[in-house]
N, C-alpha and C positions, 0 to 999 in steps of 0.2 A: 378196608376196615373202617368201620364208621368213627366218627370222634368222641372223645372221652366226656360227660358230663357229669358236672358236679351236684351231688343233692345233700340231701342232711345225714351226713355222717357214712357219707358212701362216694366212690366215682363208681360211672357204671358207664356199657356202651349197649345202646340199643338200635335193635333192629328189628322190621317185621310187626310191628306192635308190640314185643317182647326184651326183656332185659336180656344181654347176649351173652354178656360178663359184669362182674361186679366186685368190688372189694369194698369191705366193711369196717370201720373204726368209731371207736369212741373216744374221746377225751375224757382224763384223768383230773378230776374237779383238782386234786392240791397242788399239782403239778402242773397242768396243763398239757403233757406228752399224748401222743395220740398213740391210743392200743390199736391197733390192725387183729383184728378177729375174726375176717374169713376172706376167702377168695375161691369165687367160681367162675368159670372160662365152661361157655356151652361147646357142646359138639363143633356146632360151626366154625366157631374162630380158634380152637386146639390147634397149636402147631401155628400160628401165624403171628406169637409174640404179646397178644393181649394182655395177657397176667403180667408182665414184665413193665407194658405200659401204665397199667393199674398202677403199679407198686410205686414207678416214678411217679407219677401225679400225687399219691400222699407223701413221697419225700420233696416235692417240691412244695407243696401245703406245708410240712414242717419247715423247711427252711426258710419259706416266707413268714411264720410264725415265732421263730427262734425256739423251737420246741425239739423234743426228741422222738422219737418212735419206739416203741415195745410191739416188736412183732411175734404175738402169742398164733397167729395160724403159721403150721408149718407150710404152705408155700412161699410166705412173706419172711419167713425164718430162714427160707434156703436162697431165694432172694437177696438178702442181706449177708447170707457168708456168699454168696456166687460174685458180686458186688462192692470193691473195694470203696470206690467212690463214695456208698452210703456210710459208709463208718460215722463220718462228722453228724448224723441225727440220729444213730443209733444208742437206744439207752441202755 
């Protein structure tokens, strides 16, 4: 699997000339907590863990931030109950 890159208000992994997977967030101007609003895992990398790696990468953004997560996509919502360990950025 290729490595995770960071862009504006996204991690994503590419390959091929193509975005492969991607997970989306925005920050909450009063608060600061970053909303997580989508995740997509292409054909190719299903079943190889990517989504899961996605979700780390914006809980480790938040906890370099001191900020919390609001994960409104349900795969970052099952993430978060699958997941004991993120409790402490979960808002």
């Amino acid at each position: 699997m290729d490595k995770i890159v960071k862009g504006e208000g996204r991690f994503y992994i590419a390959g091929d000339g193509k975005d492969l997977a991607e997970i989306t967030y925005r920050t909450e101007e009063s608060t600061g907590n970053l909303v997580i609003d989508h995740t997509f895992v292409s054909e190719d990398l299903r079943g190889q863990g990517a989504g899961e790696k996605l979700v780390r990468a914006v809980v480790d953004l938040a906890r370099e931030q001191s900020v919390k997560i609001v994960p409104v996509c349900p795969y970052a919502a099952h993430q978060f109950e699958k997941h004991e360990e993120y409790k402490d950025v979960l808002k």
